[in-house]
C-alpha positions in Angstrom: 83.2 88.7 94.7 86.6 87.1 93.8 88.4 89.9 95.4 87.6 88.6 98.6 87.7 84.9 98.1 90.6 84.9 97.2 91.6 87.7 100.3 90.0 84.7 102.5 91.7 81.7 100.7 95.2 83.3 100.6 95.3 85.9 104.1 97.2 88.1 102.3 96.9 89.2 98.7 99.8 90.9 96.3 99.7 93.2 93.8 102.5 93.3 91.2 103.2 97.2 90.6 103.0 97.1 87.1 103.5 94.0 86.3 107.0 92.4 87.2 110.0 94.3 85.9 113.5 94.5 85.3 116.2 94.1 83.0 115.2 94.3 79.7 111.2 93.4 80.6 109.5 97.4 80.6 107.3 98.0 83.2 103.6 98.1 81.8 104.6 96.1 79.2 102.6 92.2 78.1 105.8 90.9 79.0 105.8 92.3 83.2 102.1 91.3 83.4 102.7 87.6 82.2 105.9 87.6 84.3 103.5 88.6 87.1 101.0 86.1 86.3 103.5 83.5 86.1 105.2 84.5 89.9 101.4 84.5 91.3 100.1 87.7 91.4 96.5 88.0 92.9 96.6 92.1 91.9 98.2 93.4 89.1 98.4 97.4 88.9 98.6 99.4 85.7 98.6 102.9 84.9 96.1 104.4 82.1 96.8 107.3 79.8 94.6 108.5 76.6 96.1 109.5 73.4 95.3 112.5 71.8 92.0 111.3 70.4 91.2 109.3 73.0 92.4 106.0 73.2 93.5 104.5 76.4 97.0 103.5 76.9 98.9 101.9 79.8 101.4 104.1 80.4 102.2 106.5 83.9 101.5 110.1 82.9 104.8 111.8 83.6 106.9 109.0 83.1 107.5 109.0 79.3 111.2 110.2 79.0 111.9 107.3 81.0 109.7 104.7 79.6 108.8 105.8 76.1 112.1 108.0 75.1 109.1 110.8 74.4 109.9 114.3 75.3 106.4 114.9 75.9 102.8 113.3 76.4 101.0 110.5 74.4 98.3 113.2 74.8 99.6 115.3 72.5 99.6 112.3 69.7 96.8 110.2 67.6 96.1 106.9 68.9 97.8 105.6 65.6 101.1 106.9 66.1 101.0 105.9 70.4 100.4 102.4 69.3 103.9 102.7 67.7 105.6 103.7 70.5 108.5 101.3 71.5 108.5 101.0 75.4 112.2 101.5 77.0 114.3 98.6 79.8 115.9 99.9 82.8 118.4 101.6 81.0 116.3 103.2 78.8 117.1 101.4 76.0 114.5 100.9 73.3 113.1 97.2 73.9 110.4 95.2 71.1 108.0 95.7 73.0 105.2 98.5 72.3 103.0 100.8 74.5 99.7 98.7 74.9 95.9 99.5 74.8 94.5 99.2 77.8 91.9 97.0 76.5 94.3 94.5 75.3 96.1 94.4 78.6 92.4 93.9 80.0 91.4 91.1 77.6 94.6 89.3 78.7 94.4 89.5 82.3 90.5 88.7 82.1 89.9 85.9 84.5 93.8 85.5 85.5 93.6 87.9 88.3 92.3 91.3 89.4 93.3 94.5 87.7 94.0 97.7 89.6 93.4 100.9 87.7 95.7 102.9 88.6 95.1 106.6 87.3 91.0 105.8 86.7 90.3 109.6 88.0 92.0 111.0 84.4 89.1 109.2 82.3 86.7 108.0 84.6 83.7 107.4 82.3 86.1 105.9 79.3 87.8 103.5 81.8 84.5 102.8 83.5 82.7 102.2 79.8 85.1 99.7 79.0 85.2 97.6 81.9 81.7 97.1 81.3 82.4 96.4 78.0 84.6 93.2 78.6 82.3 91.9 81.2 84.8 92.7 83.8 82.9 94.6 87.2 83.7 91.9 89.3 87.8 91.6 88.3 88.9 95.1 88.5 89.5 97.8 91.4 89.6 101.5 90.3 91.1 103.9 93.3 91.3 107.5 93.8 91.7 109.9 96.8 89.3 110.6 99.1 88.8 114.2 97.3 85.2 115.0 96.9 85.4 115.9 92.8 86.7 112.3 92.3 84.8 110.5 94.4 81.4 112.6 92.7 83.1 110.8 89.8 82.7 107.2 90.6 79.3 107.4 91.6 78.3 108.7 88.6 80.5 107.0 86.0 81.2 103.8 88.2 78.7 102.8 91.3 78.9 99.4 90.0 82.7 98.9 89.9 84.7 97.7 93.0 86.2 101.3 94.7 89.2 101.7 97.2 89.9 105.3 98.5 93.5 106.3 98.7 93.2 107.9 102.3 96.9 109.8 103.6 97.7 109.2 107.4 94.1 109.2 108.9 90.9 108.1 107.3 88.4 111.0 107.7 85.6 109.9 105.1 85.0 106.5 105.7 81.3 107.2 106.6 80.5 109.6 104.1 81.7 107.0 101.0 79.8 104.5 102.2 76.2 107.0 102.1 77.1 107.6 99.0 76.1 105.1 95.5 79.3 103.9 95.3 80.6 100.0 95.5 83.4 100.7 98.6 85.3 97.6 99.3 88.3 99.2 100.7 91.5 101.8 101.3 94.7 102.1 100.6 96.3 103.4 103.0 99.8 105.6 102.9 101.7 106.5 106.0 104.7 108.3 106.9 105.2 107.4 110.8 103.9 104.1 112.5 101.5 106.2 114.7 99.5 107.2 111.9 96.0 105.9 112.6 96.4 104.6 109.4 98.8 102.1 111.2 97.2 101.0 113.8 95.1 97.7 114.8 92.2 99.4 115.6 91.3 100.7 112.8 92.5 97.9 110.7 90.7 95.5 112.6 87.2 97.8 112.2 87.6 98.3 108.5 87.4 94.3 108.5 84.7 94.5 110.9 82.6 96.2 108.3 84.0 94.0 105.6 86.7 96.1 104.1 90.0 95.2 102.8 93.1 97.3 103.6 96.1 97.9 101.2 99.8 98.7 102.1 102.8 99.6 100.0 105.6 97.9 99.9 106.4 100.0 96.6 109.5 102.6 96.8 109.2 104.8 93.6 110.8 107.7 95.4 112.6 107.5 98.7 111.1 111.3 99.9 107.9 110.1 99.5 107.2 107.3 102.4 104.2 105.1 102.0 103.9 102.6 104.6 106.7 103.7 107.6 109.7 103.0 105.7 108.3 99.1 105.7 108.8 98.6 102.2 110.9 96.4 99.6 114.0 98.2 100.2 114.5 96.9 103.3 113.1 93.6 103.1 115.3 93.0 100.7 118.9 94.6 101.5 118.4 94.1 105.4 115.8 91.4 106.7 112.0 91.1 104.8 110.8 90.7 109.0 111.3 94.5 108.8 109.2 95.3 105.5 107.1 92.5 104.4 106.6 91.0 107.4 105.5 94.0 109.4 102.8 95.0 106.7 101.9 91.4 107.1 101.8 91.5 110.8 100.0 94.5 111.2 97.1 93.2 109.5 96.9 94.6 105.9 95.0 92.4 103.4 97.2 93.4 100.4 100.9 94.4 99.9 101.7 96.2 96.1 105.3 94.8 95.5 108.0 95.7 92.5 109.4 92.1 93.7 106.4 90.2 93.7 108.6 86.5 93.8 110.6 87.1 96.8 107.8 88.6 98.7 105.6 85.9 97.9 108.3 83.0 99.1 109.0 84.9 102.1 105.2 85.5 103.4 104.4 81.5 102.3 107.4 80.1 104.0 107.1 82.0 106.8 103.2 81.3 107.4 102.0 84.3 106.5 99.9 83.7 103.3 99.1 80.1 102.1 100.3 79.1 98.6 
């Protein structure tokens, strides 16, 4: 599988948060996922939504005041009228660039790197359907937590399509995933406190024993809401990238989701971390 290839060439793989954004470039948008492509992004994560009739969008449920200048859902509107929709910049001004399919964004990125689903547990047999579709099993990773409804989902809609379980602080169903029909190559894993056994070597270094890969966050979308420790791009950035980057690095982790995919990547590659 490519996935981990490319784990094995590089040591350390990164996945651009949806795409790479900022400025005028919208988040989800063609432009942040060539950006990304162009700044060497092994992973790039997108979030899927359907319209009204069921079309699947990229766009982060929730988010559309800020991204779309929509007061409510694109659920609540034909696919003909979504497709209209004029994605917003960082200050929410209305950029040229509109809302995209999601099979669009998948046609593009086919072959360029892996696509994380983010979201997949909203439309599980849709999303699943159209992987298949574009002949893309082997370059896509679909997540959800480790709650039994969704993971009854992927093994039926999506035994065959590479599946990480979100797991919060400790991993309690490793073993019953991998009974069940389901293609397991991983977790993402999201910590609060560095004692988590999420955190620790020992269980890093048996998920690799068994052939898994293990993702960490590096991603800040709310400062409440810690994901990895407080080792994230925030303080790589404004105080020393030893203290974020470089511990998830350290530590073990196989993949680090970034919003600043360039600097990361210079600062793991110059410092031996992940070969170029």
């Amino acid at each position: 599988m490519k996935l981990f290839d490319r784990a094995k060439e590089k040591k350390i793989l990164l996945a651009a948060h949806r795409g790479a954004a900022g400025g005028n470039i919208p988040c989800n948008s063609r432009q942040a996922f060539q950006i990304a492509l162009n700044q060497g992004a092994d992973i790039i994560e997108l979030d899927v939504e359907s319209s009204l009739d069921g079309e699947l969008f990229i766009q982060h449920p929730g988010m559309e005041k800020v991204h779309l200048r929509l007061a409510d859902s694109i659920k609540n509107y034909p696919a003909s009228v979504v497709k209209e929709f004029y994605l917003s910049n960082c200050d929410l001004t209305r950029t040229d660039q509109h809302i995209m399919r999601l099979e669009d964004a998948l046609t593009m990125l086919k072959d360029k790197c892996i696509v994380n689903i983010d979201k997949f547990w909203e439309h599980p047999e849709e999303i699943a359907a159209l992987v298949r579709k574009l002949h893309m099993e082997d370059q896509v990773i679909i997540k959800t937590s480790n709650k039994p409804k969704y993971l009854d989902d992927v093994e039926k809609y999506a035994p065959d399509l590479p599946y990480m379980a979100i797991v919060k602080e400790e991993d309690t169903t490793y073993e019953e995933i991998r009974k069940r029909n389901i293609r397991y190559v991983g977790v993402e894993v999201v910590f609060a406190e560095e004692t988590a056994p999420v955190a620790q070597k020992e269980y890093i270094d048996r998920m690799h024993s068994e052939g898994m890969l293990v993702w960490a966050n590096g991603i800040v979308y709310n400062y409440k809401d810690v994901l990895a420790a407080g080792h994230n791009d925030d303080i790589s950035l404004v105080e020393d990238p030893e203290k974020g980057w470089g511990w998830i690095a350290d530590k073990g982790y196989d993949i680090i989701q970034t919003d600043f995919l360039l600097p990361c990547r210079q600062f793991l590659e110059q410092t031996g971390r992940r070969r170029r």
